[in-house]
Structures are given as structure tokens and as C-alpha cells.
N, C-alpha and C positions, 0 to 999 in steps of 0.2 A: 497081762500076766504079772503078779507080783510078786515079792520073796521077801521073807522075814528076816532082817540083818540082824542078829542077836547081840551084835554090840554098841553099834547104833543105834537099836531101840526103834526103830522104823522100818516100815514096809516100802519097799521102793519096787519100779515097773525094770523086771529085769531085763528085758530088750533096751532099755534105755541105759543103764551101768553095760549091759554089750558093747552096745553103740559108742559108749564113751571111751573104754579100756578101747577096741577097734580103732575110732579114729586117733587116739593120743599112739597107737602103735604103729598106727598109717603115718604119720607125723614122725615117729622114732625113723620106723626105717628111711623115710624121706630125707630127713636134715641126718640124721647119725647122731641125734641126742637122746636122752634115757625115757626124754619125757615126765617127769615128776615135777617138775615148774608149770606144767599144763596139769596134769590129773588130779592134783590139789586142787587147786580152785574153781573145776568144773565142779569138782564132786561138792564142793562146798557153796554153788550155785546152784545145786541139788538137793540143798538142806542137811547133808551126811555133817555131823558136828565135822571140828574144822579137827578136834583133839583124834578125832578115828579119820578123818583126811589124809591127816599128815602122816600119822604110823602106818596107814595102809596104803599108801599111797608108791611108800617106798617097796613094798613087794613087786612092785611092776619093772621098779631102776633095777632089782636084783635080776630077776628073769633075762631080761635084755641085755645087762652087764655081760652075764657068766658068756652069754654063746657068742658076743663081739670078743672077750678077753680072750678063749677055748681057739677063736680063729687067729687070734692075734700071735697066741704062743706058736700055733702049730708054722706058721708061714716066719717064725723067730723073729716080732717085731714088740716082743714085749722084753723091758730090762726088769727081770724083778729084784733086783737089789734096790733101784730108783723105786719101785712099785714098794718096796718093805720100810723104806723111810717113811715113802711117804703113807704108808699105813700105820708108823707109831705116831703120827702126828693128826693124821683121822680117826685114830681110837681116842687119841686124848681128848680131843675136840669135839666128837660125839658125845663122849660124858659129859663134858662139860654143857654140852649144848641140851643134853636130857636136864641134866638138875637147874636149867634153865627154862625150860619149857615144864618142868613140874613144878616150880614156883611160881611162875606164872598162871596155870591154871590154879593154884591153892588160892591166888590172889585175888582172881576170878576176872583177869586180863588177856588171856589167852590168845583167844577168837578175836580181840582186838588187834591185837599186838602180829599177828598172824598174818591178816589182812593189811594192817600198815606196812610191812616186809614187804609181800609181795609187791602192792602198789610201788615204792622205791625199786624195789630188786626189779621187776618187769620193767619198771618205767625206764630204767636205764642201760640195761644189759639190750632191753628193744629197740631203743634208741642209737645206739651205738650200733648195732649192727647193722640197722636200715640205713644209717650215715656212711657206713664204711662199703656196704655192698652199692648203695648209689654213687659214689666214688668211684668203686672197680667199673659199675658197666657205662659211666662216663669216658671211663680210659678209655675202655674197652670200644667206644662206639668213635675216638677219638685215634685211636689205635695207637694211644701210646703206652708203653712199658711200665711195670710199675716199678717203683724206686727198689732198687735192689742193698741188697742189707749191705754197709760196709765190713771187707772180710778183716778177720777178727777183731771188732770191736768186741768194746765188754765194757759192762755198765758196773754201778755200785756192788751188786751182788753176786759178783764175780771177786770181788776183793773183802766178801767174807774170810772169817777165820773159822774151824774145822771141815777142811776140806776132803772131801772122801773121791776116790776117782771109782766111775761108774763107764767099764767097760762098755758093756751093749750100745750104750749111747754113748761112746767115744767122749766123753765131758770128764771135765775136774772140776768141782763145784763147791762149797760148803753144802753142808747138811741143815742151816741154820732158815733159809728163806724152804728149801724142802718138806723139811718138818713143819714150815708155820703157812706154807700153804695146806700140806693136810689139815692142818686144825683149823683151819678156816673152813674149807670144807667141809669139816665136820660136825663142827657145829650148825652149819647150815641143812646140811643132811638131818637132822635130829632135830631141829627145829621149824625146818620148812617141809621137809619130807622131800628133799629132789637129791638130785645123786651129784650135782654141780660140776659135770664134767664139761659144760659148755663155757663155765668159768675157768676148771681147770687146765682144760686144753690151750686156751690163750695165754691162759700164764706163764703155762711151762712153754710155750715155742718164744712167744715174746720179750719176755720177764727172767724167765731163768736159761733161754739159747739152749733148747732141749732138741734136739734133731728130730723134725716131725714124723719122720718116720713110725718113731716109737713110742712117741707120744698116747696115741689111743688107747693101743692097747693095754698101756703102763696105767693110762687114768682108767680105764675100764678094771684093771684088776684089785687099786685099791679101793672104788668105788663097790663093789663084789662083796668085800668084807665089811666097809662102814657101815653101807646100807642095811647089810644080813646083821651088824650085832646090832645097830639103832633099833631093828627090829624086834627082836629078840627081845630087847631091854624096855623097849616099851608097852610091851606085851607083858612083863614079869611084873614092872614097875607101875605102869598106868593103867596098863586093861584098856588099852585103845587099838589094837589090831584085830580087826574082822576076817575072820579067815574067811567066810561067805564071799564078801565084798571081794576080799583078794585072791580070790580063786577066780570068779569072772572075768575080773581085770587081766588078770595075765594071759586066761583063755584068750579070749579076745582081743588083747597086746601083741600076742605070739603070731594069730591069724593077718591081723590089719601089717603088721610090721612087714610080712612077706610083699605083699601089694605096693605098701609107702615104697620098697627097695628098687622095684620095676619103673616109679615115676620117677624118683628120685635123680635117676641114670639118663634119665631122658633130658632134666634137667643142667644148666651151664651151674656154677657155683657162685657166681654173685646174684646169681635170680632162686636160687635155694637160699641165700640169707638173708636177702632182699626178702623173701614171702615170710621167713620164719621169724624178720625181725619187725613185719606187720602184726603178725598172729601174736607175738610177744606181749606188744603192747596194744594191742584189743582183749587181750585179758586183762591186765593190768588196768584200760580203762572202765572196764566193767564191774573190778573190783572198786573202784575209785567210784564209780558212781553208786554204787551199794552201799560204802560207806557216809557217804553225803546228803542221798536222798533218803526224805521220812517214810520208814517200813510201813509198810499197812496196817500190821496191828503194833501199836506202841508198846503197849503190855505183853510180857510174856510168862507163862510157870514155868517156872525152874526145878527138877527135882533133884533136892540134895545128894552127890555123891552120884549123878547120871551124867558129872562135867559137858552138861548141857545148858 
């Protein structure tokens, strides 16, 4: 059974964009991530241009974001004053990261440049975390402890200057590594289509001494709003969001996510990073091999202004 994606410009087998939105939701509720580092470059191993991948892609980070954030506030583990910093610095960073990614398609580099990201960004963010969860259940099978943080240490960015104190999370910090990790985020968000809470989360526990606690929630809620105006803006801007395409996805995301939450629970937490940091990089190396290996048909038509 097929369906006509009106902005793709292609007919695709809708049980199979099911299938996909499902299992990248099986996946979200499994590991606790948004998933948009995965439904980009299935969909684009599906032929869906990479320019409607990526803006569509991020409708699914939104869905999943709002009802982790909605849980977060109600149980009072979210700071939104931390959460409004760092949303002016993922707004600023999403634009920048749009007029980034629309220069790139004018140039007609896009789909390249897109593909080389993820390849990096997978290859490493996979890597690192297959390294660090084979580490844990070494201890773990060793049964020894793991190194425990020394109490109040503080690193360089703790001896920023504008420093703001952010109740909920019990910290005094500068505003200055807060603000420039939203925008790092943001631009990735708008450029890759992923909601990069898997990035953001480590940063803030590790990097900035954010009380884990409140961490999720805090990155879930400015992830909420960068994702929803990337969206928006590249809808106005590009003409690359399929609401077709992105209505499936989230059906489907909403469904599989319930399931992933049931395994998930079953599983220990370095054998949940351990799996997600295979899965990571076996997309990564399939993007890697598509870019290497000669396509079957060398030639292609291009129809002007179908940024395909």
C-alpha cells in the first residue's frame, strides 16, 4: 500500500515509514533519547531527500520531548530558568544553523555535507559510548566501584564571569558555557534534524556539574521549543516539512515508544549503552558506505527548485 508524500515528490510503501517511525520510538522509549540522529538517515536510506529528512524528522524530537518534559515538571525535576538560558542560546543557534543549511542547499552541497556530519557525529558520539559502557560492565563483572567524583571540584567553567545562581539545580554558574551549549545545539538541531539531548545531557552532568537529577527534564524542555521553531522556520523558509511523512512518524513513534519503555526497564544501564552505542555506529557505517561505494545509476535528473 502506498502514499503520496507531497513534498517529497515520491510515493513510498506506508507500512514501511510505520515501521520506521515505530521502531526509532521502540528505540526512544528504550535508551530515553529523542531519536532524530536515527530517523534522519533511515528515512534517507529510503530515498526521502535528505532537505525533507531533516525538517521532518524533527517532528518526532517534538512529540516525545513535550510528554518526557510535561512528566518532568509535574514530579518538579525540571529548572526552567536553566531550561530559558538555555533556550536563548538554541534559538540563536537554530537560526544560525537554518541560514546554514539554506546556503548549502543553494549551493547544491546539502545532501553531501549532511551525510559527512552524521558519518563524524555517529562515528563518534558511537564510539564513545560503546567504550564507556564496556568499561562499566567490566567493573561491574569485576565488582569494582566506579571512581567517584571528587566533592567540590570545579573545573575551568566554573570560573566564568556572569554568573547567574539557578535555584532548582542548587548551582552558581556563568551563563556563558550555558548559552554556547544551547547554540551548539541548535544549530545541530536545524542542520541535522536531531533534538541532541544525548549530547546535551552529558554535557550538562559532566561539563557544566548540573545535578542529574534535573538535568532531563531541563534538556527536554529546551529541546521542545528549538525543535518546534526549526520546524516552523523551515517550513516558511524551505518548504521542506511533509506533514504526511510527519504525521506517520509520530503515530507510529507514540505507539513503539510505549513497548521500547517495557524493555528498556528490563534492561541494566551499561547494557542499554552498550546496545545503543552499536546501533549508533551501524548507522553511521552504512552512511559511510553509501558514500564510498559507486551508486548504480551514476547519472541522475535533477528538477530545478525540487532541492532534489
Amino acid at each position: 500500500m502506498t502514499i503520496y508524500l507531497p513534498i517529497a515528490e515520491l510515493s513510498v510503501n506506508i507500512f514501511i515509514i510505520l515501521g520506521m517511525g515505530a521502531a526509532v520510538g521502540f528505540l526512544s522509549g528504550m535508551f530515553g533519547v529523542g531519536g532524530g540522529f536515527l530517523i534522519t538517515p533511515l528515512l534517507i536510506f529510503y530515498n526521502i531527500p535528505p532537505v525533507v529528512a531533516v525538517a521532518t524528522g524533527a517532528n518526532q524530537v517534538v512529540a516525545s520531548s513535550i510528554s518526557g518534559a510535561i512528566t518532568h515538571f509535574r514530579r518538579g525535576t525540571l529548572d526552567m530558568k536553566l531550561g530559558s538560558v538555555l533556550l536563548i542560546g538554541g534559538l540563536s543557534g537554530a537560526t544560525v544553523g537554518i541560514w546554514i543549511f539554506s546556503l548549502l542547499r543553494r549551493i547544491g552541497q546539502l545532501d553531501l555535507f549532511i551525510s559527512l556530519l552524521y558519518v563524524v557525529f555517529l562515528g563518534t558520539i558511537g564510539g564513545l559510548m560503546l567504550w564507556e559502557s564496556l568499561n562499566a560492565m567490566r567493573r561491574a563483572a569485576r565488582n569494582e566501584p566506579a571512581a567517584p567524583r571528587r566533592p567540590g571540584h570545579h573545573s575551568w567553567v566554573h570560573r566564568l564571569p556572569l554568573k547567574m545562581r539557578f535555584k532548582k539545580s542548587k548551582i552558581y554558574l556563568s551563563v556563558i558555557p550555558v548559552i554556547g551549549l544551547g547554540f551548539g545545539i541548535g544549530i545541530l538541531t536545524s542542520v541535522m534534524g536531531v533534538g541532541g539531548g544525548f549530547i546535551m545531557v552529558p554535557a550538562m552532568i559532566y561539563l557544566l556539574r548540573i545535578p542529574t537529577n534535573v538535568v532531563v527534564g531541563t534538556s527536554l524542555f529546551q529541546i521542545i521549543f528549538v525543535t518546534a521553531y526549526t520546524t516552523i522556520v523551515q517550513a516558511a523558509t524551505n518548504y521542506s516539512v511533509d506533514i504526511v511523512l510527519a504525521f506517520l512518524l509520530m503515530v507510529a513513534g507514540v505507539i513503539g515508544a510505549q513497548y521500547g519503555v517495557r524493555v528498556g526497564q528490563k534492561l541494566r544501564g551499561e547494557q542499554l549503552r552498550a546496545l545503543l552505542g552499536l546501533l549508533v555506529l551501524a548507522v553511521g557505517l552504512r552512511l559511510l558506505i553509501a558514500l564510498v561505494v559507486t551508486p548504480a545509476d551514476i547519472y541522475s535528473v535533477v528538477l530545478e527548485g525540487s532541492g532534489r
